[in-house]
Backbone bond lengths (Angstrom), bond angles and torsions (degrees), N, CA, C in turn:
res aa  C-N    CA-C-N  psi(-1)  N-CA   C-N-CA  omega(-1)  CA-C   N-CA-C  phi
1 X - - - 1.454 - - 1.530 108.25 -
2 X 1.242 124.77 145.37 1.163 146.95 -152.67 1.848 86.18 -103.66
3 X 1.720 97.66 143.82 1.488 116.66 167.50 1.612 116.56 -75.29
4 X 1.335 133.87 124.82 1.409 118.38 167.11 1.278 99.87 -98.95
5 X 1.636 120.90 152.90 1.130 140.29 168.87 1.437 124.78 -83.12
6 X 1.056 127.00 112.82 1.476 133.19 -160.12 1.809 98.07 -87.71
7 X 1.249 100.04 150.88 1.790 96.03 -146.68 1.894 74.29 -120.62
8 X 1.444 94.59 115.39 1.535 102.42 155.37 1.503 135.22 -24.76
9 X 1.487 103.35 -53.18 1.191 131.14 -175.37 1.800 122.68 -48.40
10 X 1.333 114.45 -14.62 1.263 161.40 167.08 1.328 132.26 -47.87
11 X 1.503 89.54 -50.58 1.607 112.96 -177.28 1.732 96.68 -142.05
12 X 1.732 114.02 110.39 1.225 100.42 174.49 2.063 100.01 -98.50
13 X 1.829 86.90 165.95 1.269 92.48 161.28 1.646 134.60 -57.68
14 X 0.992 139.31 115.13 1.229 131.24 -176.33 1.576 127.21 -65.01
15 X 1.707 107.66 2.83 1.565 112.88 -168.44 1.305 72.52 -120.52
16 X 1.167 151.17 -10.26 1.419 119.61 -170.26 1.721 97.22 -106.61
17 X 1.393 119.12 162.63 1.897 106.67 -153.59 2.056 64.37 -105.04
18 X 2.019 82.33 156.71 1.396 93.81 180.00 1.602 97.96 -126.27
19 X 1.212 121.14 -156.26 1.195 130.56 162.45 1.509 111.80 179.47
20 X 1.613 118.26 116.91 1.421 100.13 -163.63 1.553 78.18 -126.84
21 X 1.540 108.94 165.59 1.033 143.83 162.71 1.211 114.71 -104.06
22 X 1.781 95.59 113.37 2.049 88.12 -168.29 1.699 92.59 -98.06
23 X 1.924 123.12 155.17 0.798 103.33 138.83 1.762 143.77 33.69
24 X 1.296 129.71 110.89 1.269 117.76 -174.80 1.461 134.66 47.05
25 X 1.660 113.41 10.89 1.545 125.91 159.88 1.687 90.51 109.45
26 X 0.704 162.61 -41.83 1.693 150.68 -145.32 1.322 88.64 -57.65
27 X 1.166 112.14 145.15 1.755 126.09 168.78 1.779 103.37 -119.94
28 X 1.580 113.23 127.21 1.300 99.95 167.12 1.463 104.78 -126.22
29 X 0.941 149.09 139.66 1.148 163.74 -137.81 1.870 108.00 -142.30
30 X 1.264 108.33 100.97 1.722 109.91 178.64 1.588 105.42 -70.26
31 X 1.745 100.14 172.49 1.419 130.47 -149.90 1.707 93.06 -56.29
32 X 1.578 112.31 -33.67 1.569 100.26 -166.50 1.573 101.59 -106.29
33 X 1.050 123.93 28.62 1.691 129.05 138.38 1.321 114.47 -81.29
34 X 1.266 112.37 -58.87 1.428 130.23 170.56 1.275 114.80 -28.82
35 X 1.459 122.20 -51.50 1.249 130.27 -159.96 1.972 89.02 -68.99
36 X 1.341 108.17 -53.73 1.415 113.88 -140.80 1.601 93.60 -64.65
37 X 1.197 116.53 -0.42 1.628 117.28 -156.21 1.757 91.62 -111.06
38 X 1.200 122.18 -25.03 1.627 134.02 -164.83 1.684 112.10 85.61
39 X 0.968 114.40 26.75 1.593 128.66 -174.96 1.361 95.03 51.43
40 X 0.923 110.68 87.99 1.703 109.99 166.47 1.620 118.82 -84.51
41 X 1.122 122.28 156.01 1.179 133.18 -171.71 1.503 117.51 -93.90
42 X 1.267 94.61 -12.54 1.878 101.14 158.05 0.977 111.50 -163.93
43 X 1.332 134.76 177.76 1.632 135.80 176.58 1.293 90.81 -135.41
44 X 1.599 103.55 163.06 1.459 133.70 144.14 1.531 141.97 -118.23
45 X 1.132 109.85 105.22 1.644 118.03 -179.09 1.720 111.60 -32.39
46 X 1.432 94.16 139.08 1.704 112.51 -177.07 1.359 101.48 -129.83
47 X 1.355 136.74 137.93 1.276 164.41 -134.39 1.458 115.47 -147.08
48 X 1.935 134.93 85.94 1.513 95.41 168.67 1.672 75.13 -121.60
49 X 1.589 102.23 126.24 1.157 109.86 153.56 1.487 134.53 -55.82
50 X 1.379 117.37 -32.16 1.312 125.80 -177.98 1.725 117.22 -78.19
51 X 1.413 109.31 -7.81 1.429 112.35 -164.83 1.428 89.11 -128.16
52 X 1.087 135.42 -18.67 1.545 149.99 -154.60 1.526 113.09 36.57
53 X 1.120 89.15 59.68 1.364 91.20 172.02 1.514 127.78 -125.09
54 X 1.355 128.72 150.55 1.370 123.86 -156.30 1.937 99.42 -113.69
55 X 0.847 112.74 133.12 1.210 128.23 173.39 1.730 121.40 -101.70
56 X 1.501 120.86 135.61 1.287 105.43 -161.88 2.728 77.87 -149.96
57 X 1.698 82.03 112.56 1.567 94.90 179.05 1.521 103.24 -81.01
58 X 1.528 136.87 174.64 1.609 122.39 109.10 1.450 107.75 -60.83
59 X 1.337 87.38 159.80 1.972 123.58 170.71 1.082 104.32 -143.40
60 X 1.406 116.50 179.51 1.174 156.85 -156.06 1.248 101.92 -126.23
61 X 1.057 127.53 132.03 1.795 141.13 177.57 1.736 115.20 -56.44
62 X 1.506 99.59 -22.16 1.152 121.10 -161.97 1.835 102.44 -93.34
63 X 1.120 106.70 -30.63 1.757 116.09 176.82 1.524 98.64 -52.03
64 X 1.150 120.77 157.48 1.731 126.95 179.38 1.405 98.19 -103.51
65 X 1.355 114.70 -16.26 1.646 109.17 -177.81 1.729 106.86 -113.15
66 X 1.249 109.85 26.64 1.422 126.91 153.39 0.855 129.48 -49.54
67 X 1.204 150.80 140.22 1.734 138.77 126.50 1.767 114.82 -108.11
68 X 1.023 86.07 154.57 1.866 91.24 -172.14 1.011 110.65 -73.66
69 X 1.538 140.81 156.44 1.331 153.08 162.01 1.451 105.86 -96.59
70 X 1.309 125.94 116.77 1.718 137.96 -180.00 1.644 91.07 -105.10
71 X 1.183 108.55 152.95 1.447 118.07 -161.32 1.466 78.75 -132.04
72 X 1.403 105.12 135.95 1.395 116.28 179.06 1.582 119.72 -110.40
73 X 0.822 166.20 71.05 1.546 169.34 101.02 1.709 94.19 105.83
74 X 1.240 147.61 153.10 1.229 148.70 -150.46 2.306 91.93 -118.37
75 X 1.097 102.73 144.22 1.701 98.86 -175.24 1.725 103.04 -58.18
76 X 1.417 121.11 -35.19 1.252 107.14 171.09 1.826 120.21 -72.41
77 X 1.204 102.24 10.65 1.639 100.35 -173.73 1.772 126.44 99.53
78 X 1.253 94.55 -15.40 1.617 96.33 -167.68 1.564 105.27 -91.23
79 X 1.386 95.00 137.59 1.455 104.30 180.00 1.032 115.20 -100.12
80 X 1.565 123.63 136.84 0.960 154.84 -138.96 1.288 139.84 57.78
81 X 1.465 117.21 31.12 1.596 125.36 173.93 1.481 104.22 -137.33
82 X 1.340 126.12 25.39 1.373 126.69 -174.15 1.469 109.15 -104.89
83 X 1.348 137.35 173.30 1.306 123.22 -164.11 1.791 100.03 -88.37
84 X 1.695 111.92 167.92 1.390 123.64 164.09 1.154 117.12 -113.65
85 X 1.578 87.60 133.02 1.797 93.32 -179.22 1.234 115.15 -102.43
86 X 1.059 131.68 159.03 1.626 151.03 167.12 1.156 126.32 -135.71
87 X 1.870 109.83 136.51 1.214 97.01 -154.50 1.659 104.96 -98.20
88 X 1.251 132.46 127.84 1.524 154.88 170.39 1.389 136.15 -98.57
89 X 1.416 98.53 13.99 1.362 88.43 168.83 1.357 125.20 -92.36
90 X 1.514 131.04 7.15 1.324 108.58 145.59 1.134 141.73 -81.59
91 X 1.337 110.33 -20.10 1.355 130.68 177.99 1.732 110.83 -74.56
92 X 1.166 118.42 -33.74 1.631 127.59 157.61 1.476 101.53 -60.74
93 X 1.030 138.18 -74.73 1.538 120.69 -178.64 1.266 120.59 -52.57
94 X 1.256 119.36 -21.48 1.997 130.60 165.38 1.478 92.99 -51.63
95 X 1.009 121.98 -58.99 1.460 104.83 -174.81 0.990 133.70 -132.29
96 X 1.626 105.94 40.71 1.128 111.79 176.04 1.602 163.34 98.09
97 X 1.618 86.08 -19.37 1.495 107.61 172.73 1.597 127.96 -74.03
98 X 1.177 94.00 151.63 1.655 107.48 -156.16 1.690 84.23 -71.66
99 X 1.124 133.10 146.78 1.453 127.59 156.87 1.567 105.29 -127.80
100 X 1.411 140.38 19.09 1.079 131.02 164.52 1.840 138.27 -45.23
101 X 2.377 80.86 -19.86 2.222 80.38 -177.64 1.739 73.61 -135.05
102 X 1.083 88.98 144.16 1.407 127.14 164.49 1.435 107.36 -27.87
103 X 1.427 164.05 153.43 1.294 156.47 117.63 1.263 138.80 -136.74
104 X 1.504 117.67 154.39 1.233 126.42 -153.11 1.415 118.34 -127.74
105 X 1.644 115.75 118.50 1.181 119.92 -179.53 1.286 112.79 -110.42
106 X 1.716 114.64 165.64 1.282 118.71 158.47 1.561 107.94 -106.12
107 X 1.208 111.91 124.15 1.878 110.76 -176.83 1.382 107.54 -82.30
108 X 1.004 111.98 147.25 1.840 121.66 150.78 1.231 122.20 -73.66
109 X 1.312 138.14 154.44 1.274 130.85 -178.27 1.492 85.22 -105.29
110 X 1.684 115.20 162.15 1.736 114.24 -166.92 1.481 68.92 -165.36
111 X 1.395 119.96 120.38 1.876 129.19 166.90 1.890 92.15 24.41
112 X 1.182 104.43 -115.49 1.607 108.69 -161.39 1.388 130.87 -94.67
113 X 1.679 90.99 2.63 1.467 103.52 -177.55 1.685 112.43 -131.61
114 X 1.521 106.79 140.12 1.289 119.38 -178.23 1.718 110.05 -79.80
115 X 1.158 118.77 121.98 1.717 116.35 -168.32 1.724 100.54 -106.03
116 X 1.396 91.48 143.54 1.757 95.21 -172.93 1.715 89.59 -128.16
117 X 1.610 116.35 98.49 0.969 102.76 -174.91 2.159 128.55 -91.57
118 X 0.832 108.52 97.42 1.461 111.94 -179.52 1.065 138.01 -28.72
119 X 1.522 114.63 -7.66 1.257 128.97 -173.58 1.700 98.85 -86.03
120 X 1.271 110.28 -11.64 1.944 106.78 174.56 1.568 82.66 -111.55
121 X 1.681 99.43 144.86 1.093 117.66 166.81 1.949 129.75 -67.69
122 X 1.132 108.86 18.61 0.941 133.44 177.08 2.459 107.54 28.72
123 X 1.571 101.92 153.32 1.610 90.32 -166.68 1.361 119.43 -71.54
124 X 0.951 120.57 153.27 1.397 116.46 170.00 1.366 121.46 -99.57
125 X 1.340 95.87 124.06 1.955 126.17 -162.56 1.409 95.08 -93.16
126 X 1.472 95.41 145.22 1.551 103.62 166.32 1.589 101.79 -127.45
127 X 1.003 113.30 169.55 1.739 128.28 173.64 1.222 110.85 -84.91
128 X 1.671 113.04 123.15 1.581 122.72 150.87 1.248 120.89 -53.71
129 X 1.070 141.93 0.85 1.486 148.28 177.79 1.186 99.00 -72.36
130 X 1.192 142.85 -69.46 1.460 138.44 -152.34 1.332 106.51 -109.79
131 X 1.393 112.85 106.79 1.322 132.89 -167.88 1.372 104.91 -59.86
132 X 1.371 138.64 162.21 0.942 118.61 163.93 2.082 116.61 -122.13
133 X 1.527 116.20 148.57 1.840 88.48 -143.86 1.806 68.38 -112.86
134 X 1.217 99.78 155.26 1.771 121.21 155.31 1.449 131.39 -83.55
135 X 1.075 112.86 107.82 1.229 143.29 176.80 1.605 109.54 -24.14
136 X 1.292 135.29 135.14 1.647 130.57 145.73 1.394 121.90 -81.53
């Protein structure tokens, strides 16, 4: 039997800030994105077509071009260190991106906004939800 290679991409670091694009546009963004942003309570999508790059601010709940940040429960249970999601799928069809596989960036911080640049194919994430069982 042949060795498979277990793909990093899988398990991110939790000190390093991520930002994945799940599936169907949701963006969740772990505790050390979060931080770099001041945990904001919503974001707003940034657009440079020419650089392809996606931009993601804090906002204010109160902005009309907001979206909320939902804070999701942490895999050990504890609330408030689990990642936030936001929902993106219109703004993924704004421009276009394929969201069929899961993916995973590392952002730059740029003044107030975290940049997810597209020009790297960014990793491909899979979900802890569905365990996966070994065969006899």
């Amino acid at each position: 039997m042949a060795f498979e290679l277990f793909q990093k991409g899988s398990a991110p670091v939790p000190t390093v800030p991520s930002v994945t694009i799940q599936k169907k546009g949701l963006f969740s963004l772990n505790e050390a994105a979060q931080k770099l942003l001041g945990h904001p309570e919503a974001i707003q999508f940034l657009w440079d077509a020419d650089r392809k790059l996606i931009g993601l601010r804090a906002a204010s709940l109160k902005d009309s071009n907001a979206y909320p940040a939902r804070r999701q429960a942490s895999a050990s249970g504890r609330e408030g260190r689990g990642p936030v999601l936001v929902a993106g799928s219109m703004f993924t069809k704004f421009i276009g991106l394929d969201t069929s596989q899961a993916r995973r960036w590392v952002p730059e911080l740029d003044d107030d906004m975290l940049l997810i640049d597209l020009n790297t194919p960014g990793q491909p994430a899979s979900s802890n939800r569905a365990k996966r069982t070994i065969e006899e």
